[in-house]
C-alpha positions as CSV (number, residue, x, y, z in Angstrom):
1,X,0.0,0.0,0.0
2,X,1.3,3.2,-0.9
3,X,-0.2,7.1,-0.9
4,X,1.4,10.0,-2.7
5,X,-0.4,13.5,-1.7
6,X,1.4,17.0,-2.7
7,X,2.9,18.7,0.4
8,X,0.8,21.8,0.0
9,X,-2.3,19.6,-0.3
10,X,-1.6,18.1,3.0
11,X,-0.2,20.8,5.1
12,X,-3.7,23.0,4.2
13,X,-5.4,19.6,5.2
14,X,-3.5,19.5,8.5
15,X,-4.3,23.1,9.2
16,X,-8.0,22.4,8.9
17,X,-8.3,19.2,10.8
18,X,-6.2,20.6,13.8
19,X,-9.8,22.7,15.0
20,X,-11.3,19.4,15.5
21,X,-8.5,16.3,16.2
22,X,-7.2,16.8,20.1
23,X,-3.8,15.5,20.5
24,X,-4.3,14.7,24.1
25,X,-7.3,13.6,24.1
26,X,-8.5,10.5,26.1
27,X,-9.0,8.1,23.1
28,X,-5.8,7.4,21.3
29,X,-7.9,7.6,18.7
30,X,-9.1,11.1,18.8
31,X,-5.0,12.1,18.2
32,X,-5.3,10.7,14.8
33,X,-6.4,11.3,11.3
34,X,-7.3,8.7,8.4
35,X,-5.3,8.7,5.5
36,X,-6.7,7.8,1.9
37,X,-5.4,9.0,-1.5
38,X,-8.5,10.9,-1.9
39,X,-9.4,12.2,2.0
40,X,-8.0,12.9,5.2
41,X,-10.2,13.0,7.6
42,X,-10.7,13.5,11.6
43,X,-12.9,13.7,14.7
44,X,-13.0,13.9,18.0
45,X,-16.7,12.2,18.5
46,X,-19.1,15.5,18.4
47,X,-17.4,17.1,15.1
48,X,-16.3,15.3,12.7
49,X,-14.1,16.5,9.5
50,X,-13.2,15.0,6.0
51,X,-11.1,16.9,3.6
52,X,-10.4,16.4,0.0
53,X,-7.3,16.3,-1.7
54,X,-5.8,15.2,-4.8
55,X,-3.6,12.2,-4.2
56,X,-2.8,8.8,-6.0
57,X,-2.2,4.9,-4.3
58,X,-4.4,2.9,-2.9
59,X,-5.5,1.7,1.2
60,X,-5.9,4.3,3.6
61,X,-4.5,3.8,7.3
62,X,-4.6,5.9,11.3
63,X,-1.5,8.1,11.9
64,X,-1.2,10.0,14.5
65,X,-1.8,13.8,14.3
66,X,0.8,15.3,16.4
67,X,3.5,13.3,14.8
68,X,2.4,14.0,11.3
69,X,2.7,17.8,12.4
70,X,5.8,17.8,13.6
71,X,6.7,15.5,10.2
72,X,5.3,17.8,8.1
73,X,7.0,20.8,9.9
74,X,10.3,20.0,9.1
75,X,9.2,19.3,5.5
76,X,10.0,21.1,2.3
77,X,6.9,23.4,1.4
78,X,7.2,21.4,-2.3
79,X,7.2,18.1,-3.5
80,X,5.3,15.6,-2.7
81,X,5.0,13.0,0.8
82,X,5.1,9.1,0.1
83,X,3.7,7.0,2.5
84,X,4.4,3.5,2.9
């Protein structure tokens, strides 16, 4: 399984979905976001938000917010992000 989404593309994503995923929640889960090629999306159990983007691969899978932020921050602004 492998997703290819342009940086810009995902940091916009990630700068929506921080208003509604709390990294220190009480649910693991509520610190992460769903990958696909064609949404990310998030929640924290009363909001609940799915953003589009432009990406190629197949599968989706759960990452974890605050590490995909901190990722992302010490990214290019270009190019695109592989994930594996």
């Amino acid at each position: 399984m492998q997703i290819v989404i342009s940086m810009k593309e995902l940091k916009d994503a990630l700068a929506g979905l921080s208003r509604v995923v709390n990294a220190r929640g009480s649910l693991a889960v509520l610190g992460a976001v769903k990958i696909s090629a064609k949404r990310i999306t998030g929640t924290n159990l009363s909001e609940y938000l799915s953003r589009r983007v432009e990406g190629s691969g197949d599968g989706e899978f759960i990452v974890d917010f605050k590490e995909l932020k901190e990722f992302i921050k010490g990214c290019q602004k270009t190019g695109e992000v592989t994930f594996d």
